[in-house]
C-alpha positions in Angstrom: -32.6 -13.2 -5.2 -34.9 -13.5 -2.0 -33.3 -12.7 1.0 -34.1 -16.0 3.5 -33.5 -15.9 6.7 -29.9 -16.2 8.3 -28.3 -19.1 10.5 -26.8 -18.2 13.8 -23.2 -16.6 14.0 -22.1 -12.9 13.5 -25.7 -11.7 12.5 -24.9 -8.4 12.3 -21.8 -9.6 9.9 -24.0 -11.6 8.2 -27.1 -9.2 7.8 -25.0 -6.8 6.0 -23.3 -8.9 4.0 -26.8 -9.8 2.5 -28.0 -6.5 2.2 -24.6 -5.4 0.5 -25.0 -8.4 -1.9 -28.4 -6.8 -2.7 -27.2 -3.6 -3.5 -24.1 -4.5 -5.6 -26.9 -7.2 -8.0 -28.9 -4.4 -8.7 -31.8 -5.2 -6.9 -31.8 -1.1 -5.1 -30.1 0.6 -7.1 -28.3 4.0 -6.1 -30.4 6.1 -5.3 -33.5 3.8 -4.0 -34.8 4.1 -0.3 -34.3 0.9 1.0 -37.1 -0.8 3.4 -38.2 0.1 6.3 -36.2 -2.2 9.4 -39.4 -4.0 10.4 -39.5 -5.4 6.8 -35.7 -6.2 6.7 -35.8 -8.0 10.0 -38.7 -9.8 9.1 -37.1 -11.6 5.7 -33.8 -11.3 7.4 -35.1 -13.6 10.1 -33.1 -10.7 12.7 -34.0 -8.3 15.1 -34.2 -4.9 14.4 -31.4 -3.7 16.5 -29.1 -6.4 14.2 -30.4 -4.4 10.9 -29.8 -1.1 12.3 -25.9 -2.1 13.2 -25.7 -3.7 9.4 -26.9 -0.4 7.7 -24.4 1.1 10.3 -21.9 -0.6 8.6 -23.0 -0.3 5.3 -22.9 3.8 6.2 -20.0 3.5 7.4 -18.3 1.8 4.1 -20.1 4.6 2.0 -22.8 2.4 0.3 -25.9 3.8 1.9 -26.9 7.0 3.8 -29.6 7.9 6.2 -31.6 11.2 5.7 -34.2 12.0 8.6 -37.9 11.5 8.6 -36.9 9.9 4.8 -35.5 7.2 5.3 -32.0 4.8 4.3 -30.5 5.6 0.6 -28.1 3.9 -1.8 -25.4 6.0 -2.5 -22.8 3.4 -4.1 -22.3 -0.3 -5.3 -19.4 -0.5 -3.9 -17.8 0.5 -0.6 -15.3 3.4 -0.3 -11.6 1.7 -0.3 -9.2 3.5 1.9 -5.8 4.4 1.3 -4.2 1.1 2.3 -6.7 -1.1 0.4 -6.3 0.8 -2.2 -2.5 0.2 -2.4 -2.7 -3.2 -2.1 -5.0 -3.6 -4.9 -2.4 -1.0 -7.2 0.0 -2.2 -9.5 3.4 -2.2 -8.0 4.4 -0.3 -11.1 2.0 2.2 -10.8 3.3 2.0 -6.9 6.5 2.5 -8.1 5.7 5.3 -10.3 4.7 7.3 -7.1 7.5 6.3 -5.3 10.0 7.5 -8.3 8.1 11.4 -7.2 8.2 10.8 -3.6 11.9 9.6 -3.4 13.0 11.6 -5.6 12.3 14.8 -3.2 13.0 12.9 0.0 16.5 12.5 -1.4 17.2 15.8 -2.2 15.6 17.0 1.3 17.6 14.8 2.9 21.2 15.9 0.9 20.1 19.4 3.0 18.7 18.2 6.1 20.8 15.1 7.3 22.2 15.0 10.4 25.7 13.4 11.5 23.6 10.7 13.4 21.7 10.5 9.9 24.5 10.3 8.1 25.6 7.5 10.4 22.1 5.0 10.1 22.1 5.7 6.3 25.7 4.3 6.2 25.4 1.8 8.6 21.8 0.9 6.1 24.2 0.5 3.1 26.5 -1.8 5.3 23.9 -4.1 5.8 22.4 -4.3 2.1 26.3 -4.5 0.9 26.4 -7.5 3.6 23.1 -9.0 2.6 24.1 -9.5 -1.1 23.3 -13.1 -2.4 25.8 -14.7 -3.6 25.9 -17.5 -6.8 24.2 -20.0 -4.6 21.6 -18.0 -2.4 18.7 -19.4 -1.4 15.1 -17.4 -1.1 15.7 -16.7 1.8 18.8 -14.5 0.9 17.5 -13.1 -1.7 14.4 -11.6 0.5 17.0 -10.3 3.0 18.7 -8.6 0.9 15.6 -6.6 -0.4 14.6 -5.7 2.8 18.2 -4.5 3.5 17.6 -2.7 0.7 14.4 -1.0 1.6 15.7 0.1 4.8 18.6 1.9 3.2 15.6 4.0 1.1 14.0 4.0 4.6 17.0 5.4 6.5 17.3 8.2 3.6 13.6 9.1 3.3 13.5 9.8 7.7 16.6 12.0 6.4 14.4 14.2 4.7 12.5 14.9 8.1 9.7 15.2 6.7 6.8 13.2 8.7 4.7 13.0 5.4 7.0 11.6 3.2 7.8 9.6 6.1 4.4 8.0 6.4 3.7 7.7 3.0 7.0 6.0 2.2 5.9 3.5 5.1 2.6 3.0 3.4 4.5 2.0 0.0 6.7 -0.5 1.9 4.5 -3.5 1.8 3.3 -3.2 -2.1 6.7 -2.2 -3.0 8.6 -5.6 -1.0 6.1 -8.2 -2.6 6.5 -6.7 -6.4 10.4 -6.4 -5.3 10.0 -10.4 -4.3 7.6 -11.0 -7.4 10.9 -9.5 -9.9 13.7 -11.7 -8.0 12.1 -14.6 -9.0 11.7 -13.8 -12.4 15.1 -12.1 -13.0 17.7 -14.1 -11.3 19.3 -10.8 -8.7 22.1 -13.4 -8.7 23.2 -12.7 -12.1 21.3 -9.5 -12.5 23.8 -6.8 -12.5 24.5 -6.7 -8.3 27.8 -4.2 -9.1 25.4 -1.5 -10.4 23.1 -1.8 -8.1 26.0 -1.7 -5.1 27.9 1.5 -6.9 24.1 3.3 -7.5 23.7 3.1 -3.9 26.8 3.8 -2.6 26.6 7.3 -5.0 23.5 7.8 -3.9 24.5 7.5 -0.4 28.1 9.4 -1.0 25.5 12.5 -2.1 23.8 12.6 0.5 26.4 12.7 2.5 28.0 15.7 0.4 25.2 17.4 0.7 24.6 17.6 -2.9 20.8 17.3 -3.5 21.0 17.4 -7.7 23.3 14.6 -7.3 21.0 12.7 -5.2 18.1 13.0 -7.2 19.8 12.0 -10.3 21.0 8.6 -8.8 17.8 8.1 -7.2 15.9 8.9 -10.3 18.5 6.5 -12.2 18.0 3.7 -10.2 14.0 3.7 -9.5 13.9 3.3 -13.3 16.0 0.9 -14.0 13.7 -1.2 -11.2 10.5 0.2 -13.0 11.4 -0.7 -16.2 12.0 -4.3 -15.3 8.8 -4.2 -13.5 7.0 -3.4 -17.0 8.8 -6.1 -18.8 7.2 -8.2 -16.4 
């Protein structure tokens, strides 16, 4: 595949697309010097400046690295993904699977560590998922409500824990977790799907926590994270 010259817009954008197309096809492999930037500027139809910003940003995503006096090496076919990309491109069971471990200790942290003003926002949390419950004839729009009620009652829970990691990482699940959350309601129908467990699970889990009784906590938690999962699976 020759490389042609590029029209005007982003060049630099441009330029390392190409050369990224170049490396995933096979034509340098991992592991090949690339050429020089005279050459690349040349059949790019660029400057050299606008090559040396591309392999910038081809260093940057992991795919090649510069070693002095040598030159500019493969190292990958494919960039480096970070944490977030990575999520989004996860399974939300496999997302959910993680979260089962991560809850499952926030809860219990957060049966030993809650504050009275804790205690409060997790309450006032399980008010407004108890308020936000479709009824027969909810529209979408209720329905997605009512999730993220529910998330924020995890939410208010997991900042419980005070822990700033589990924290963060719960934040980080939130996104992946809402769409497959969004994905199951319109396959099972939360209408008719069993709303008085869901309501009494929560209101356990929450009655736990505020007991202070961290085995409780993590065997609600542990109970109701499956029963999600498993309709994830049957998916």
């Amino acid at each position: 595949m020759p490389l042609g010259p590029l029209r005007p817009s982003p060049l630099v954008e441009q330029a390392a697309q190409r050369l990224r197309g170049q490396i995933a096809d096979g034509t340098w492999p991992v592991g090949t010097r690339l050429p020089g930037e005279t050459t690349l500027a040349r059949e790019l139809g660029v400057g050299r400046s606008t090559v040396r910003e591309a392999l910038r940003a081809l260093a940057g995503a992991g795919l090649v690295q510069a070693r002095q006096g040598a030159g500019v090496f493969v190292l990958a076919t494919e960039p480096d993904e970070d944490w977030r990309a990575r999520l989004r491109r996860a399974s939300v069971a496999d997302v959910y699977e993680v979260r089962e471990m991560i809850e499952g200790r926030a809860t219990e942290l957060a049966a030993l560590r809650r504050t009275d003003a804790d205690l409060e926002a997790i309450e006032r949390a399980l008010a407004a998922r108890d308020a936000a419950r479709p009824g027969t004839d909810a529209a979408a729009p209720a329905v997605e409500a009512f999730i993220d009620a529910d998330i924020a009652l995890h939410a208010a829970i997991v900042r419980a824990a005070h822990n700033p990691v589990l924290a963060d990482l719960f934040a980080e699940f939130v996104p992946v977790l809402r769409e497959g959350l969004l994905d199951l309601a319109a396959l099972v129908d939360v209408r008719r799907h069993d709303l008085d467990h869901g309501r009494d699970a929560h209101a356990a889990l929450v009655a736990a926590v505020r007991d202070r009784d961290p085995a409780a906590a993590a065997r609600v938690i542990a109970a109701e994270l499956e029963q999600t999962l498993a309709g994830l699976r049957r998916r």
